[in-house]
C-alpha positions as CSV (number, residue, x, y, z in Angstrom):
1,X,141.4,-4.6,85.2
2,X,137.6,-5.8,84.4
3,X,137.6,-7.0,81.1
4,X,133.8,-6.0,80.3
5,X,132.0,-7.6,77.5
6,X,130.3,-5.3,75.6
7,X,130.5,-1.7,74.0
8,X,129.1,0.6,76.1
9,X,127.8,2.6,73.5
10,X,126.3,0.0,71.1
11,X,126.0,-3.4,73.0
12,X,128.4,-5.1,70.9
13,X,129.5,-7.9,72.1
14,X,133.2,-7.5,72.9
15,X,135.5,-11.0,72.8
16,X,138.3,-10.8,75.5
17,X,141.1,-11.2,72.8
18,X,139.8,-9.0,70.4
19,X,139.6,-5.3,69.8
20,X,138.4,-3.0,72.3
21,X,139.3,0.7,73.8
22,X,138.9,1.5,77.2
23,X,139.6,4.9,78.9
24,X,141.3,5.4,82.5
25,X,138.0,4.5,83.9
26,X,138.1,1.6,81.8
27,X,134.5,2.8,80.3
28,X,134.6,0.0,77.5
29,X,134.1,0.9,73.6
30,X,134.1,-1.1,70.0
31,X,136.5,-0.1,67.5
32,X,133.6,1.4,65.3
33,X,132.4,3.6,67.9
34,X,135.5,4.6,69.5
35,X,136.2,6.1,65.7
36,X,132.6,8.0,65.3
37,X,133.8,9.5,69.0
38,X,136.9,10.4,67.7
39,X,138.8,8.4,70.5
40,X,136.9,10.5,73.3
41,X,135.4,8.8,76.0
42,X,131.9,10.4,76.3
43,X,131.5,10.0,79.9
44,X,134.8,11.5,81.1
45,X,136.5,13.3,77.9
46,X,139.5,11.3,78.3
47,X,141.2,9.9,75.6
48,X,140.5,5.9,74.6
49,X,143.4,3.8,74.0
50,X,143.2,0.1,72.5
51,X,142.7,-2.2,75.8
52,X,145.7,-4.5,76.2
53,X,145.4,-8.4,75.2
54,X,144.9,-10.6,78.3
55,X,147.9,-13.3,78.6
56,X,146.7,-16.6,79.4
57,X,148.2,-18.3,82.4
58,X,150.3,-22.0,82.3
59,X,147.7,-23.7,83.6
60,X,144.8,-22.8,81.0
């Protein structure tokens, strides 16, 4: 999974640990604008779901 940087919709920039919501494309959205869209990804109409937290490896 591409973990992308920034809110597709607003440009926010998006930390890799923090809150984001992605859709089955993985089109990338901020928490504020996932809620104006009503948790509908604009692009396909499928539903956005809160992207899962990265787990860092043993060696980092």
């Amino acid at each position: 999974m591409e973990m992308k940087t920034q809110c597709e919709k607003c440009d926010m920039e998006l930390q890799q640990d923090g809150v984001a919501y992605i859709c089955s494309y993985e089109c990338t959205y901020c928490e504020e604008c996932t809620k104006q869209m009503d948790n509908v990804c604009p692009n396909c109409s499928g539903e956005l779901v809160r992207r899962p937290k990265r787990t860092k490896k043993e060696n980092e």
